[in-house]
N, CA, C and O atoms as CSV, one atom per row, in Angstrom:
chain,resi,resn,atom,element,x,y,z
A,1,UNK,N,N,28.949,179.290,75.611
A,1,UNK,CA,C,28.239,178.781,76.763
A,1,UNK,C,C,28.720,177.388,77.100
A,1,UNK,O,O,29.473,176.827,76.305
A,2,UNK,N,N,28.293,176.700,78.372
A,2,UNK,CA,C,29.204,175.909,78.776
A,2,UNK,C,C,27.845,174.819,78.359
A,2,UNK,O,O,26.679,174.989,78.716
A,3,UNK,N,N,28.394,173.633,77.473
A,3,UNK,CA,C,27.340,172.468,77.693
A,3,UNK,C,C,26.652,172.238,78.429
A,3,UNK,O,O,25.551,171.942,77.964
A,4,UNK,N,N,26.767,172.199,80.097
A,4,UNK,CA,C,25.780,172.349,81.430
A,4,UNK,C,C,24.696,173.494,81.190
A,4,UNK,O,O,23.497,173.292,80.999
A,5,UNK,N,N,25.213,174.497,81.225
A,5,UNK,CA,C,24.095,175.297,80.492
A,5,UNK,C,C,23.061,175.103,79.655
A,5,UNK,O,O,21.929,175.563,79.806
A,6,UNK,N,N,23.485,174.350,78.674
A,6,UNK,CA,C,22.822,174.658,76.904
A,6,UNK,C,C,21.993,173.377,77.532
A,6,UNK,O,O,20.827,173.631,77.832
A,7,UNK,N,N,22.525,171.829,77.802
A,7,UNK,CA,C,21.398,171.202,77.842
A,7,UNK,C,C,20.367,171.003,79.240
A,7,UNK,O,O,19.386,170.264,79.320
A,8,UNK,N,N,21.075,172.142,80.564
A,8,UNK,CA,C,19.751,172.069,81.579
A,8,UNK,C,C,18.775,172.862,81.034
A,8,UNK,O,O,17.936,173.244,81.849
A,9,UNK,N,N,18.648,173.183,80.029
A,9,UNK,CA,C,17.628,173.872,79.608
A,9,UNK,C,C,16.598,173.052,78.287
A,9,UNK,O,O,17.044,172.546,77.257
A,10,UNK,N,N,15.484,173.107,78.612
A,10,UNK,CA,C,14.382,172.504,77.786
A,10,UNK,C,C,15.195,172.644,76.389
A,10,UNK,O,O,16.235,173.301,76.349
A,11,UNK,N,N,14.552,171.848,74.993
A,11,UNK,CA,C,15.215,172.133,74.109
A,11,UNK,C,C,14.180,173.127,73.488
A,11,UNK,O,O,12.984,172.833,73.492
A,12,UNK,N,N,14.619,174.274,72.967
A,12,UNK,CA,C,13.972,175.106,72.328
A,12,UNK,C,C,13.424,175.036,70.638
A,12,UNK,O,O,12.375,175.514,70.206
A,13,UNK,N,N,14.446,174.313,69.886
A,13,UNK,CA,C,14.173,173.698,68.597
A,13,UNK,C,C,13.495,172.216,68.661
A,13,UNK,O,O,13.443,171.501,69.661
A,14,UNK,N,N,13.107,171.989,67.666
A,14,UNK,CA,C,12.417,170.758,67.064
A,14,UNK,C,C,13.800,169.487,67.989
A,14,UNK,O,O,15.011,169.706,68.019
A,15,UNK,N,N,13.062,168.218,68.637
A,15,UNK,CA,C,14.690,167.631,69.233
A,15,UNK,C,C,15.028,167.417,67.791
A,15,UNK,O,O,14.391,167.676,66.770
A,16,UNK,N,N,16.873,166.564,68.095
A,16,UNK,CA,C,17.435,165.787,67.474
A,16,UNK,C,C,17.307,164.796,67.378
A,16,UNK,O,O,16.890,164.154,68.342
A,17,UNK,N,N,17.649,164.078,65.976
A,17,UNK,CA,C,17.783,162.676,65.932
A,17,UNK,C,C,18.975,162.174,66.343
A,17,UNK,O,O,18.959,161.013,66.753
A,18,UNK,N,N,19.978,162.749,66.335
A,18,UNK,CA,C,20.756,162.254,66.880
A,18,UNK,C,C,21.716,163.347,67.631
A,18,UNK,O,O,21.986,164.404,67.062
A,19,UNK,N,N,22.208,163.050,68.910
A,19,UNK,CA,C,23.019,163.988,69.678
A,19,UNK,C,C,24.232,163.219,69.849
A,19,UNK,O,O,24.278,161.994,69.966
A,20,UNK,N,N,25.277,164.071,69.854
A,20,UNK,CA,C,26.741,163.200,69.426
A,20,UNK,C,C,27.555,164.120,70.662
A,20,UNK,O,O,27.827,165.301,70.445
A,21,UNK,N,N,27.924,163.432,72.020
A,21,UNK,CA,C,28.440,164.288,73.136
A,21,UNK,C,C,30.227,163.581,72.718
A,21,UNK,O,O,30.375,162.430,72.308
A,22,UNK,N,N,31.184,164.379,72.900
A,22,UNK,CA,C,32.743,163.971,73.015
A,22,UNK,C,C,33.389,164.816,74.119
A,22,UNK,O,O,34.189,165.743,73.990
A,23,UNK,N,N,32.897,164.321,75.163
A,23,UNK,CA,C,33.260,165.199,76.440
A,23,UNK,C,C,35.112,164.881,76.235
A,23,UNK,O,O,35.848,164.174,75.547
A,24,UNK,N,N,35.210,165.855,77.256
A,24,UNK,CA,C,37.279,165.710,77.611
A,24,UNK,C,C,37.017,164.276,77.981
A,24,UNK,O,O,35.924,163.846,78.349
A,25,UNK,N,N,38.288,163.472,77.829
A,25,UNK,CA,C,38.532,162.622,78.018
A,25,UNK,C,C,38.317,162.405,79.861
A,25,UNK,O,O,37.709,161.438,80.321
A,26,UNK,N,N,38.949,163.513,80.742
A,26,UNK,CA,C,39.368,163.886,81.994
A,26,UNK,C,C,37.795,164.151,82.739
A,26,UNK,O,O,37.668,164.319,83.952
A,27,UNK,N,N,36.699,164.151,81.799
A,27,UNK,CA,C,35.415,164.246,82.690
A,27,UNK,C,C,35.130,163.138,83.516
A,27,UNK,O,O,35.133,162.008,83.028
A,28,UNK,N,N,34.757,163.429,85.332
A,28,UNK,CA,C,34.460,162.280,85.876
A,28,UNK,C,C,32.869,161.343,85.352
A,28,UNK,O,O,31.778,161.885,85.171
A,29,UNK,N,N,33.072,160.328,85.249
A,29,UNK,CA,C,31.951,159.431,84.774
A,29,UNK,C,C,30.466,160.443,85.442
A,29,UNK,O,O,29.565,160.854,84.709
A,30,UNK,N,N,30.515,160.622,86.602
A,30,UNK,CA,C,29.133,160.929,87.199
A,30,UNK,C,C,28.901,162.128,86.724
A,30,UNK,O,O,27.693,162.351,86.804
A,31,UNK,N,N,29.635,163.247,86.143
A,31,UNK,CA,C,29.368,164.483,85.554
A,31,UNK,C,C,28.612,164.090,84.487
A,31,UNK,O,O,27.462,164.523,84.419
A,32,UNK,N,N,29.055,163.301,83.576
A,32,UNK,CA,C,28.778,162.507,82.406
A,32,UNK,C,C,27.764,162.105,82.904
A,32,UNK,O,O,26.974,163.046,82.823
A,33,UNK,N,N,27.104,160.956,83.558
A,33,UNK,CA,C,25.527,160.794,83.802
A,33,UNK,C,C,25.105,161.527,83.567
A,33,UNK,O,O,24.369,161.632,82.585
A,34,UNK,N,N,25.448,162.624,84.580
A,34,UNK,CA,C,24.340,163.809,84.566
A,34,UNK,C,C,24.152,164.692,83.470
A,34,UNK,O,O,23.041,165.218,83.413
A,35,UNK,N,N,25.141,165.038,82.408
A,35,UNK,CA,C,24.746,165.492,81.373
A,35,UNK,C,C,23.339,164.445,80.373
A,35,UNK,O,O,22.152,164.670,80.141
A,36,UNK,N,N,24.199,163.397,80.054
A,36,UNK,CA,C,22.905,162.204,79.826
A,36,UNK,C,C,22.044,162.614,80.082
A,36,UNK,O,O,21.569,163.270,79.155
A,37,UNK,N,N,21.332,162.606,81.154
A,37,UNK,CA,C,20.246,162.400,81.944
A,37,UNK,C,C,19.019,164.131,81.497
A,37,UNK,O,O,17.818,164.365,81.362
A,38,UNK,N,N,20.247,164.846,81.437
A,38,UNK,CA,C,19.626,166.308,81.015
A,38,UNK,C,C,19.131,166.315,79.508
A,38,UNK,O,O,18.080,166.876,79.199
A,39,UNK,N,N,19.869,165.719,78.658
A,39,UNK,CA,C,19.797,165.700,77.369
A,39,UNK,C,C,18.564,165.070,77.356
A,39,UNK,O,O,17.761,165.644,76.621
A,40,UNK,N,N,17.964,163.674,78.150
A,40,UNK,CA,C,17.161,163.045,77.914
A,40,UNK,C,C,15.764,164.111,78.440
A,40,UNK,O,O,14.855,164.664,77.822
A,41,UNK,N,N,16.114,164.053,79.719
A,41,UNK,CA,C,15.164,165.103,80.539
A,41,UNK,C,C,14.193,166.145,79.956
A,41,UNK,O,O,12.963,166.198,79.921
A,42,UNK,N,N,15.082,166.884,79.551
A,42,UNK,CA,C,14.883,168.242,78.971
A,42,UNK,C,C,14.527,168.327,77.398
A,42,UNK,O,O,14.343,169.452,76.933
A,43,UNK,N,N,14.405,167.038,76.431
A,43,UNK,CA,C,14.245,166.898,75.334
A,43,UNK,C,C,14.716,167.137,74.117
A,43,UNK,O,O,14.179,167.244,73.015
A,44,UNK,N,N,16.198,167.225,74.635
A,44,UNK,CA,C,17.293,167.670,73.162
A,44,UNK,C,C,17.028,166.293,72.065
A,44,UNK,O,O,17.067,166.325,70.835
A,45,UNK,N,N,16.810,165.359,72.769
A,45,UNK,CA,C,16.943,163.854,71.456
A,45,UNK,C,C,15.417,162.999,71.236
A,45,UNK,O,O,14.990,162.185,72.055
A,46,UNK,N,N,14.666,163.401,69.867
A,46,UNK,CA,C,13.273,162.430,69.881
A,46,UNK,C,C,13.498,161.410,70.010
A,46,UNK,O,O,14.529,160.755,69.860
A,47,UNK,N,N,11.776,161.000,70.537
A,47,UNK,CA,C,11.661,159.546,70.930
A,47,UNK,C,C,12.413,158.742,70.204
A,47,UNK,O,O,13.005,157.872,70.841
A,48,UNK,N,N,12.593,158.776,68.888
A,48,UNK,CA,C,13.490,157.410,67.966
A,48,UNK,C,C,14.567,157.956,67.487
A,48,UNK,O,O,14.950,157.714,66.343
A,49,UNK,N,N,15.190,158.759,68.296
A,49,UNK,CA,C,16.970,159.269,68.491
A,49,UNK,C,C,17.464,157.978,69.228
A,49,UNK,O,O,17.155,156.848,69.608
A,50,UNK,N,N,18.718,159.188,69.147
A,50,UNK,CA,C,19.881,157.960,69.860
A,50,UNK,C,C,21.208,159.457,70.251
A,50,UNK,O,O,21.728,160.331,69.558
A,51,UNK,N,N,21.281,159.086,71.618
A,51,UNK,CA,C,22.511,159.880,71.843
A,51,UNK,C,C,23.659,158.677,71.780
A,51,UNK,O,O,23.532,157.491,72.082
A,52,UNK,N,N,25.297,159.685,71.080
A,52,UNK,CA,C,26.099,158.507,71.190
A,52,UNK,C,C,27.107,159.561,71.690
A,52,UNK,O,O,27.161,160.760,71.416
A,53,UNK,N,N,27.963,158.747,72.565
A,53,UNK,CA,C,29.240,159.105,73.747
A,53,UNK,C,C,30.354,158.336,73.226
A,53,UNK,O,O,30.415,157.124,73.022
A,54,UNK,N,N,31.409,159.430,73.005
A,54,UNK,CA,C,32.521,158.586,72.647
A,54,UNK,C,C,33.590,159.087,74.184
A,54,UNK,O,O,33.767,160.148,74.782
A,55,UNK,N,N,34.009,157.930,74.315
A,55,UNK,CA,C,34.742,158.167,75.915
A,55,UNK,C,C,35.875,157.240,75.682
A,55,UNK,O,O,35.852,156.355,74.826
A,56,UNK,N,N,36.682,157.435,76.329
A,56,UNK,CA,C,37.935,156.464,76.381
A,56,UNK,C,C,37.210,155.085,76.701
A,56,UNK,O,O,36.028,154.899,76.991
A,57,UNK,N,N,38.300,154.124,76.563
A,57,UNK,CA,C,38.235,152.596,76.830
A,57,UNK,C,C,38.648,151.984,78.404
A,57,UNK,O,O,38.437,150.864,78.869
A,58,UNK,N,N,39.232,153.022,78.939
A,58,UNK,CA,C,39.661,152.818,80.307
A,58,UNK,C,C,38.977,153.182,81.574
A,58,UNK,O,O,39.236,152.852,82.732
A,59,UNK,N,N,37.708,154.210,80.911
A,59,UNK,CA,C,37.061,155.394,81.964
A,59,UNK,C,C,35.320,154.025,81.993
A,59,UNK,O,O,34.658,153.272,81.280
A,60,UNK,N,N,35.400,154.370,82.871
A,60,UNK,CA,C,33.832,153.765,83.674
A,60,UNK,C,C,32.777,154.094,82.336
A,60,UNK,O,O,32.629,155.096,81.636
A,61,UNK,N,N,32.311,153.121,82.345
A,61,UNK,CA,C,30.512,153.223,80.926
A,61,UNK,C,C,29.551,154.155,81.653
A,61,UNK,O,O,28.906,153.818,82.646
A,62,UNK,N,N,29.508,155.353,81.078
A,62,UNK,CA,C,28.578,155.997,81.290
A,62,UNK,C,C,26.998,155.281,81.087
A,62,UNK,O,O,26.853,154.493,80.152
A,63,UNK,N,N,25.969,155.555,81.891
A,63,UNK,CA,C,25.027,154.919,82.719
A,63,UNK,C,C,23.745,155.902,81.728
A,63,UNK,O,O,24.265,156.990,81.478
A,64,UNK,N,N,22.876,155.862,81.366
A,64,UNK,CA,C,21.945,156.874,80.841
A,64,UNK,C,C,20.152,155.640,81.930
A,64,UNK,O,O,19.944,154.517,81.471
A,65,UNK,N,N,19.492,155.992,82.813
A,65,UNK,CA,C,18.187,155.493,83.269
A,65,UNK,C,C,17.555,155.786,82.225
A,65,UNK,O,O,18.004,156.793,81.678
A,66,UNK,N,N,16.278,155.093,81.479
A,66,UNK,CA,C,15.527,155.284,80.652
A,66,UNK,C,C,15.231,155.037,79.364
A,66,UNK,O,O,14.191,155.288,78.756
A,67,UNK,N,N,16.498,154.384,78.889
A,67,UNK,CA,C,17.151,154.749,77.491
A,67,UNK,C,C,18.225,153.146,77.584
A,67,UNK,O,O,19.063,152.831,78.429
A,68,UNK,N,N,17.724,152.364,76.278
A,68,UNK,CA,C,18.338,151.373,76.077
A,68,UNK,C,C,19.847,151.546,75.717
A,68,UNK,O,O,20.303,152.645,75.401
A,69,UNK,N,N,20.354,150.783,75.759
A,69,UNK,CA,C,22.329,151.097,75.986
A,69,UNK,C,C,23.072,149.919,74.777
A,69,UNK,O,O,22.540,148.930,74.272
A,70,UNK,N,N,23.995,150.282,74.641
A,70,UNK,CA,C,24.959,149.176,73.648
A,70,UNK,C,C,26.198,149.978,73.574
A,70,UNK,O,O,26.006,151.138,73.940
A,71,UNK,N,N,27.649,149.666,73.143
A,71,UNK,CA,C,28.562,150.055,73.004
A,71,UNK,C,C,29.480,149.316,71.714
A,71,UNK,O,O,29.078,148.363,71.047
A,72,UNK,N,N,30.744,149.979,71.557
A,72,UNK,CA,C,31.689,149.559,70.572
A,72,UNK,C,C,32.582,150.079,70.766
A,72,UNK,O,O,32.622,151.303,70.889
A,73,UNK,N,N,33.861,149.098,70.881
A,73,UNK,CA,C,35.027,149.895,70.832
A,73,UNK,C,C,36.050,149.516,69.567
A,73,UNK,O,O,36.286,148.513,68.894
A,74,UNK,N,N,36.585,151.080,69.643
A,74,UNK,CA,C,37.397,151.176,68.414
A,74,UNK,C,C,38.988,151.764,68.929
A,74,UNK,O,O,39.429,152.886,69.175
A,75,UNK,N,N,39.766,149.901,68.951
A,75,UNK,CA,C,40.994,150.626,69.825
A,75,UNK,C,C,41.320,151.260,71.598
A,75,UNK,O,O,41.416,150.410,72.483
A,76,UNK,N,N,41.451,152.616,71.924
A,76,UNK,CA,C,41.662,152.824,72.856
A,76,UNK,C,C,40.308,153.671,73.199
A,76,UNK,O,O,40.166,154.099,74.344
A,77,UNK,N,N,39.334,153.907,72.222
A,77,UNK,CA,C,38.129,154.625,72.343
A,77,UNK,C,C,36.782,153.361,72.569
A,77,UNK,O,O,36.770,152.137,72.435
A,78,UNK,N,N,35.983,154.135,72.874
A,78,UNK,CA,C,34.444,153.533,73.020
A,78,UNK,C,C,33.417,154.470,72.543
A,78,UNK,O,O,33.499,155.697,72.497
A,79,UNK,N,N,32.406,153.688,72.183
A,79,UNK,CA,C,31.157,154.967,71.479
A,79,UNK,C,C,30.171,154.146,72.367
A,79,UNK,O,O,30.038,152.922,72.378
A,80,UNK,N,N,29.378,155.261,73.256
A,80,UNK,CA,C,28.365,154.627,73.514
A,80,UNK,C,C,26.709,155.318,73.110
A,80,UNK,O,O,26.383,156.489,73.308
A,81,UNK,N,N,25.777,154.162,72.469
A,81,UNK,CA,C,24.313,154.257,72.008
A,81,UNK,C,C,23.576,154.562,72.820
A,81,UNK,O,O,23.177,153.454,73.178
A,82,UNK,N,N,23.036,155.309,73.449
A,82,UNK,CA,C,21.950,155.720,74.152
A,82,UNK,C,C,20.382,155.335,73.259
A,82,UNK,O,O,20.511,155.673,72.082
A,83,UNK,N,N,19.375,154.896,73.465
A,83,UNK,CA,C,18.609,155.074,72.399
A,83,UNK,C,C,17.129,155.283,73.873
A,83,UNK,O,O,17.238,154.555,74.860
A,84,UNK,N,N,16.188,156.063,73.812
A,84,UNK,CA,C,14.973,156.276,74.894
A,84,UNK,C,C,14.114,155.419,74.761
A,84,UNK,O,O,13.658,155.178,73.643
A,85,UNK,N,N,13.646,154.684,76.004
A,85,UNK,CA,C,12.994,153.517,75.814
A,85,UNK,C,C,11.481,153.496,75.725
A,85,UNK,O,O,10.848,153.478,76.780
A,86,UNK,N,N,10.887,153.496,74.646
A,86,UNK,CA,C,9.741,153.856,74.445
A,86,UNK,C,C,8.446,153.421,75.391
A,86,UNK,O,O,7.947,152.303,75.521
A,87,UNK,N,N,8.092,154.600,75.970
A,87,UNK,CA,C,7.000,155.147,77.271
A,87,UNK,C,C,5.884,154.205,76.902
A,87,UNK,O,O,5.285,154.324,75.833
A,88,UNK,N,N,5.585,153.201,77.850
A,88,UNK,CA,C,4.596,152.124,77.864
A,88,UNK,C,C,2.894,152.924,77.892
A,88,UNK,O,O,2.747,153.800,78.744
A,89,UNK,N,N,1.849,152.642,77.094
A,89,UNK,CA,C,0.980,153.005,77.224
A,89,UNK,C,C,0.044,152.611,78.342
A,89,UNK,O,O,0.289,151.492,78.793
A,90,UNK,N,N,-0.990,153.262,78.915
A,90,UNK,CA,C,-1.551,152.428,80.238
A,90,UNK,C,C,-2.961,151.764,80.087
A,90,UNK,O,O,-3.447,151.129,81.023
């Protein structure tokens, strides 16, 4: 099944603590949001997860709304931290 698939869909297991995406190098950045955004959405990663993106060093920083951000690069690569920003009580 194609990743678009697996994460527009709710997560069916317990989430992850951690989700580890290594898209093609050749994915456009905004495809990439939008996977992000599903993973978060749809509940593949618990509240005190962290998704991390390893993407080239040359390609645009993938963007995640919601979810605190940090990066590292190693060489011609980058890893980026996604972590969900914990839902303010009212």
């Amino acid at each position: 099944q194609k990743v678009e698939t697996v994460v527009g869909r709710p997560c069916a297991e317990d989430p992850f603590d951690v989700v580890w995406l290594d898209p093609p190098y050749d994915l456009p950045t905004d495809q990439l949001n939008m996977l992000l955004a599903q993973v978060l959405d749809h509940g593949w990663v618990r509240s005190d997860g962290v998704v991390v993106v390893e993407r080239s060093g040359r390609d645009a920083a993938p963007r995640l709304a919601g979810a605190d951000a940090w990066e590292r690069g190693y060489g011609e690569t980058t890893l980026y931290w996604f972590a969900p920003l914990e839902e303010e009580e009212s």
